[in-house]
N, C-alpha and C positions, 0 to 999 in steps of 0.2 A: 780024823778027817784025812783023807788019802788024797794025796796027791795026784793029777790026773797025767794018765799015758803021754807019750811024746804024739800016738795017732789020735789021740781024744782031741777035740775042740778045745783052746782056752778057754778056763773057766770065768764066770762071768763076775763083773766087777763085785758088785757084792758078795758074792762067793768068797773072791779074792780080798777083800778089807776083811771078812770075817777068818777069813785063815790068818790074815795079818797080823789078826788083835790074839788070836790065840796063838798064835808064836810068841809075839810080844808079851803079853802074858805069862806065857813058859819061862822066857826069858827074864822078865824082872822077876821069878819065884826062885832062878836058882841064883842068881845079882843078890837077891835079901837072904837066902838061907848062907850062901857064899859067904857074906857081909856078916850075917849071924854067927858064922862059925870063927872067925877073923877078931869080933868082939871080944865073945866069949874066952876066948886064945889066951887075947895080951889082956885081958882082965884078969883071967886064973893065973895065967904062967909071970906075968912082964908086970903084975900090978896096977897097969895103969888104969885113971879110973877111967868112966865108961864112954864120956865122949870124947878122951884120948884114946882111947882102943876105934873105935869108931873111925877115928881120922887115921889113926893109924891102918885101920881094914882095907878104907877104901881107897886108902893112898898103894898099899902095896899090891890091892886087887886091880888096881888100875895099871900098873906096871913104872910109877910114879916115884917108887924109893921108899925107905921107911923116913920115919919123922924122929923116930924115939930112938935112942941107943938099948938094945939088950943088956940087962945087969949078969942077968942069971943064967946057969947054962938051961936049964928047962925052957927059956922062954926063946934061947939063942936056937933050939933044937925045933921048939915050935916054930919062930917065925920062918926059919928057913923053909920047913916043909910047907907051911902058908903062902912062901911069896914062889917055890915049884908049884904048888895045886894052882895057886891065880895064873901062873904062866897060863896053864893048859884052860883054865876053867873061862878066864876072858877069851880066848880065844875061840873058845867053842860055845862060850852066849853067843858072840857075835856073827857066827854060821849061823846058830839057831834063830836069832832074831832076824839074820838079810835073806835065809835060803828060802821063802817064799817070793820075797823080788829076786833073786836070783834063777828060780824057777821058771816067774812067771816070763821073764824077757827071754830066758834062752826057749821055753814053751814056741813065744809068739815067733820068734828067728825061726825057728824049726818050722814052726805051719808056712811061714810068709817063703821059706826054702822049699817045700812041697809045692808050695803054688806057682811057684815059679817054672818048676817041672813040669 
């Protein structure tokens, strides 16, 4: 779904909730493969079990801190590059989840500037 021109008409509200949902969408798939991968991690490398990895994912994808102490260097090597990926990867759900209201409001500013003209 393309995004409409700065000289196109706002699109229209249903348009606009259905682009919504599928941002959102996008955005909780890469939140749970994120989260998946975070598991996975400190289960393999750090041992813990699964829904201490878990707490552990979403604390460090949140930007929150870890919970657990790394014993081993494997899992000291993983968490580090896990809690650089969450740096960049929360950061960039949360464009992907708002850039449709961000869109739509600088959109409407823009027409409502033209009309003024």
């Amino acid at each position: 779904m393309k995004l409409e021109h700065h000289r196109q008409k706002v699109a229209p509200l249903p348009h606009f909730f259905l682009r919504l949902l599928r941002y959102g969408l996008f955005s909780f798939l890469l939140i749970f493969i994120s989260v998946g991968i975070g598991v996975w991690g400190y289960y393999h490398f750090a041992g813990l079990g699964l829904l201490d990895s878990f707490h552990m994912a979403s604390m460090i994808l949140t930007g929150m801190g870890p919970v657990a102490e790394m014993t081993t260097s494997e899992a000291k090597i993983f968490s580090s590059i896990f809690a650089l990926y969450s740096g960049v990867a929360f950061l960039s759900i949360t464009v992907v989840f708002f850039a449709p209201i961000i869109h739509r409001i600088l959109h409407i500013l823009q027409v409502e500037k033209k009309d003024e003209s």
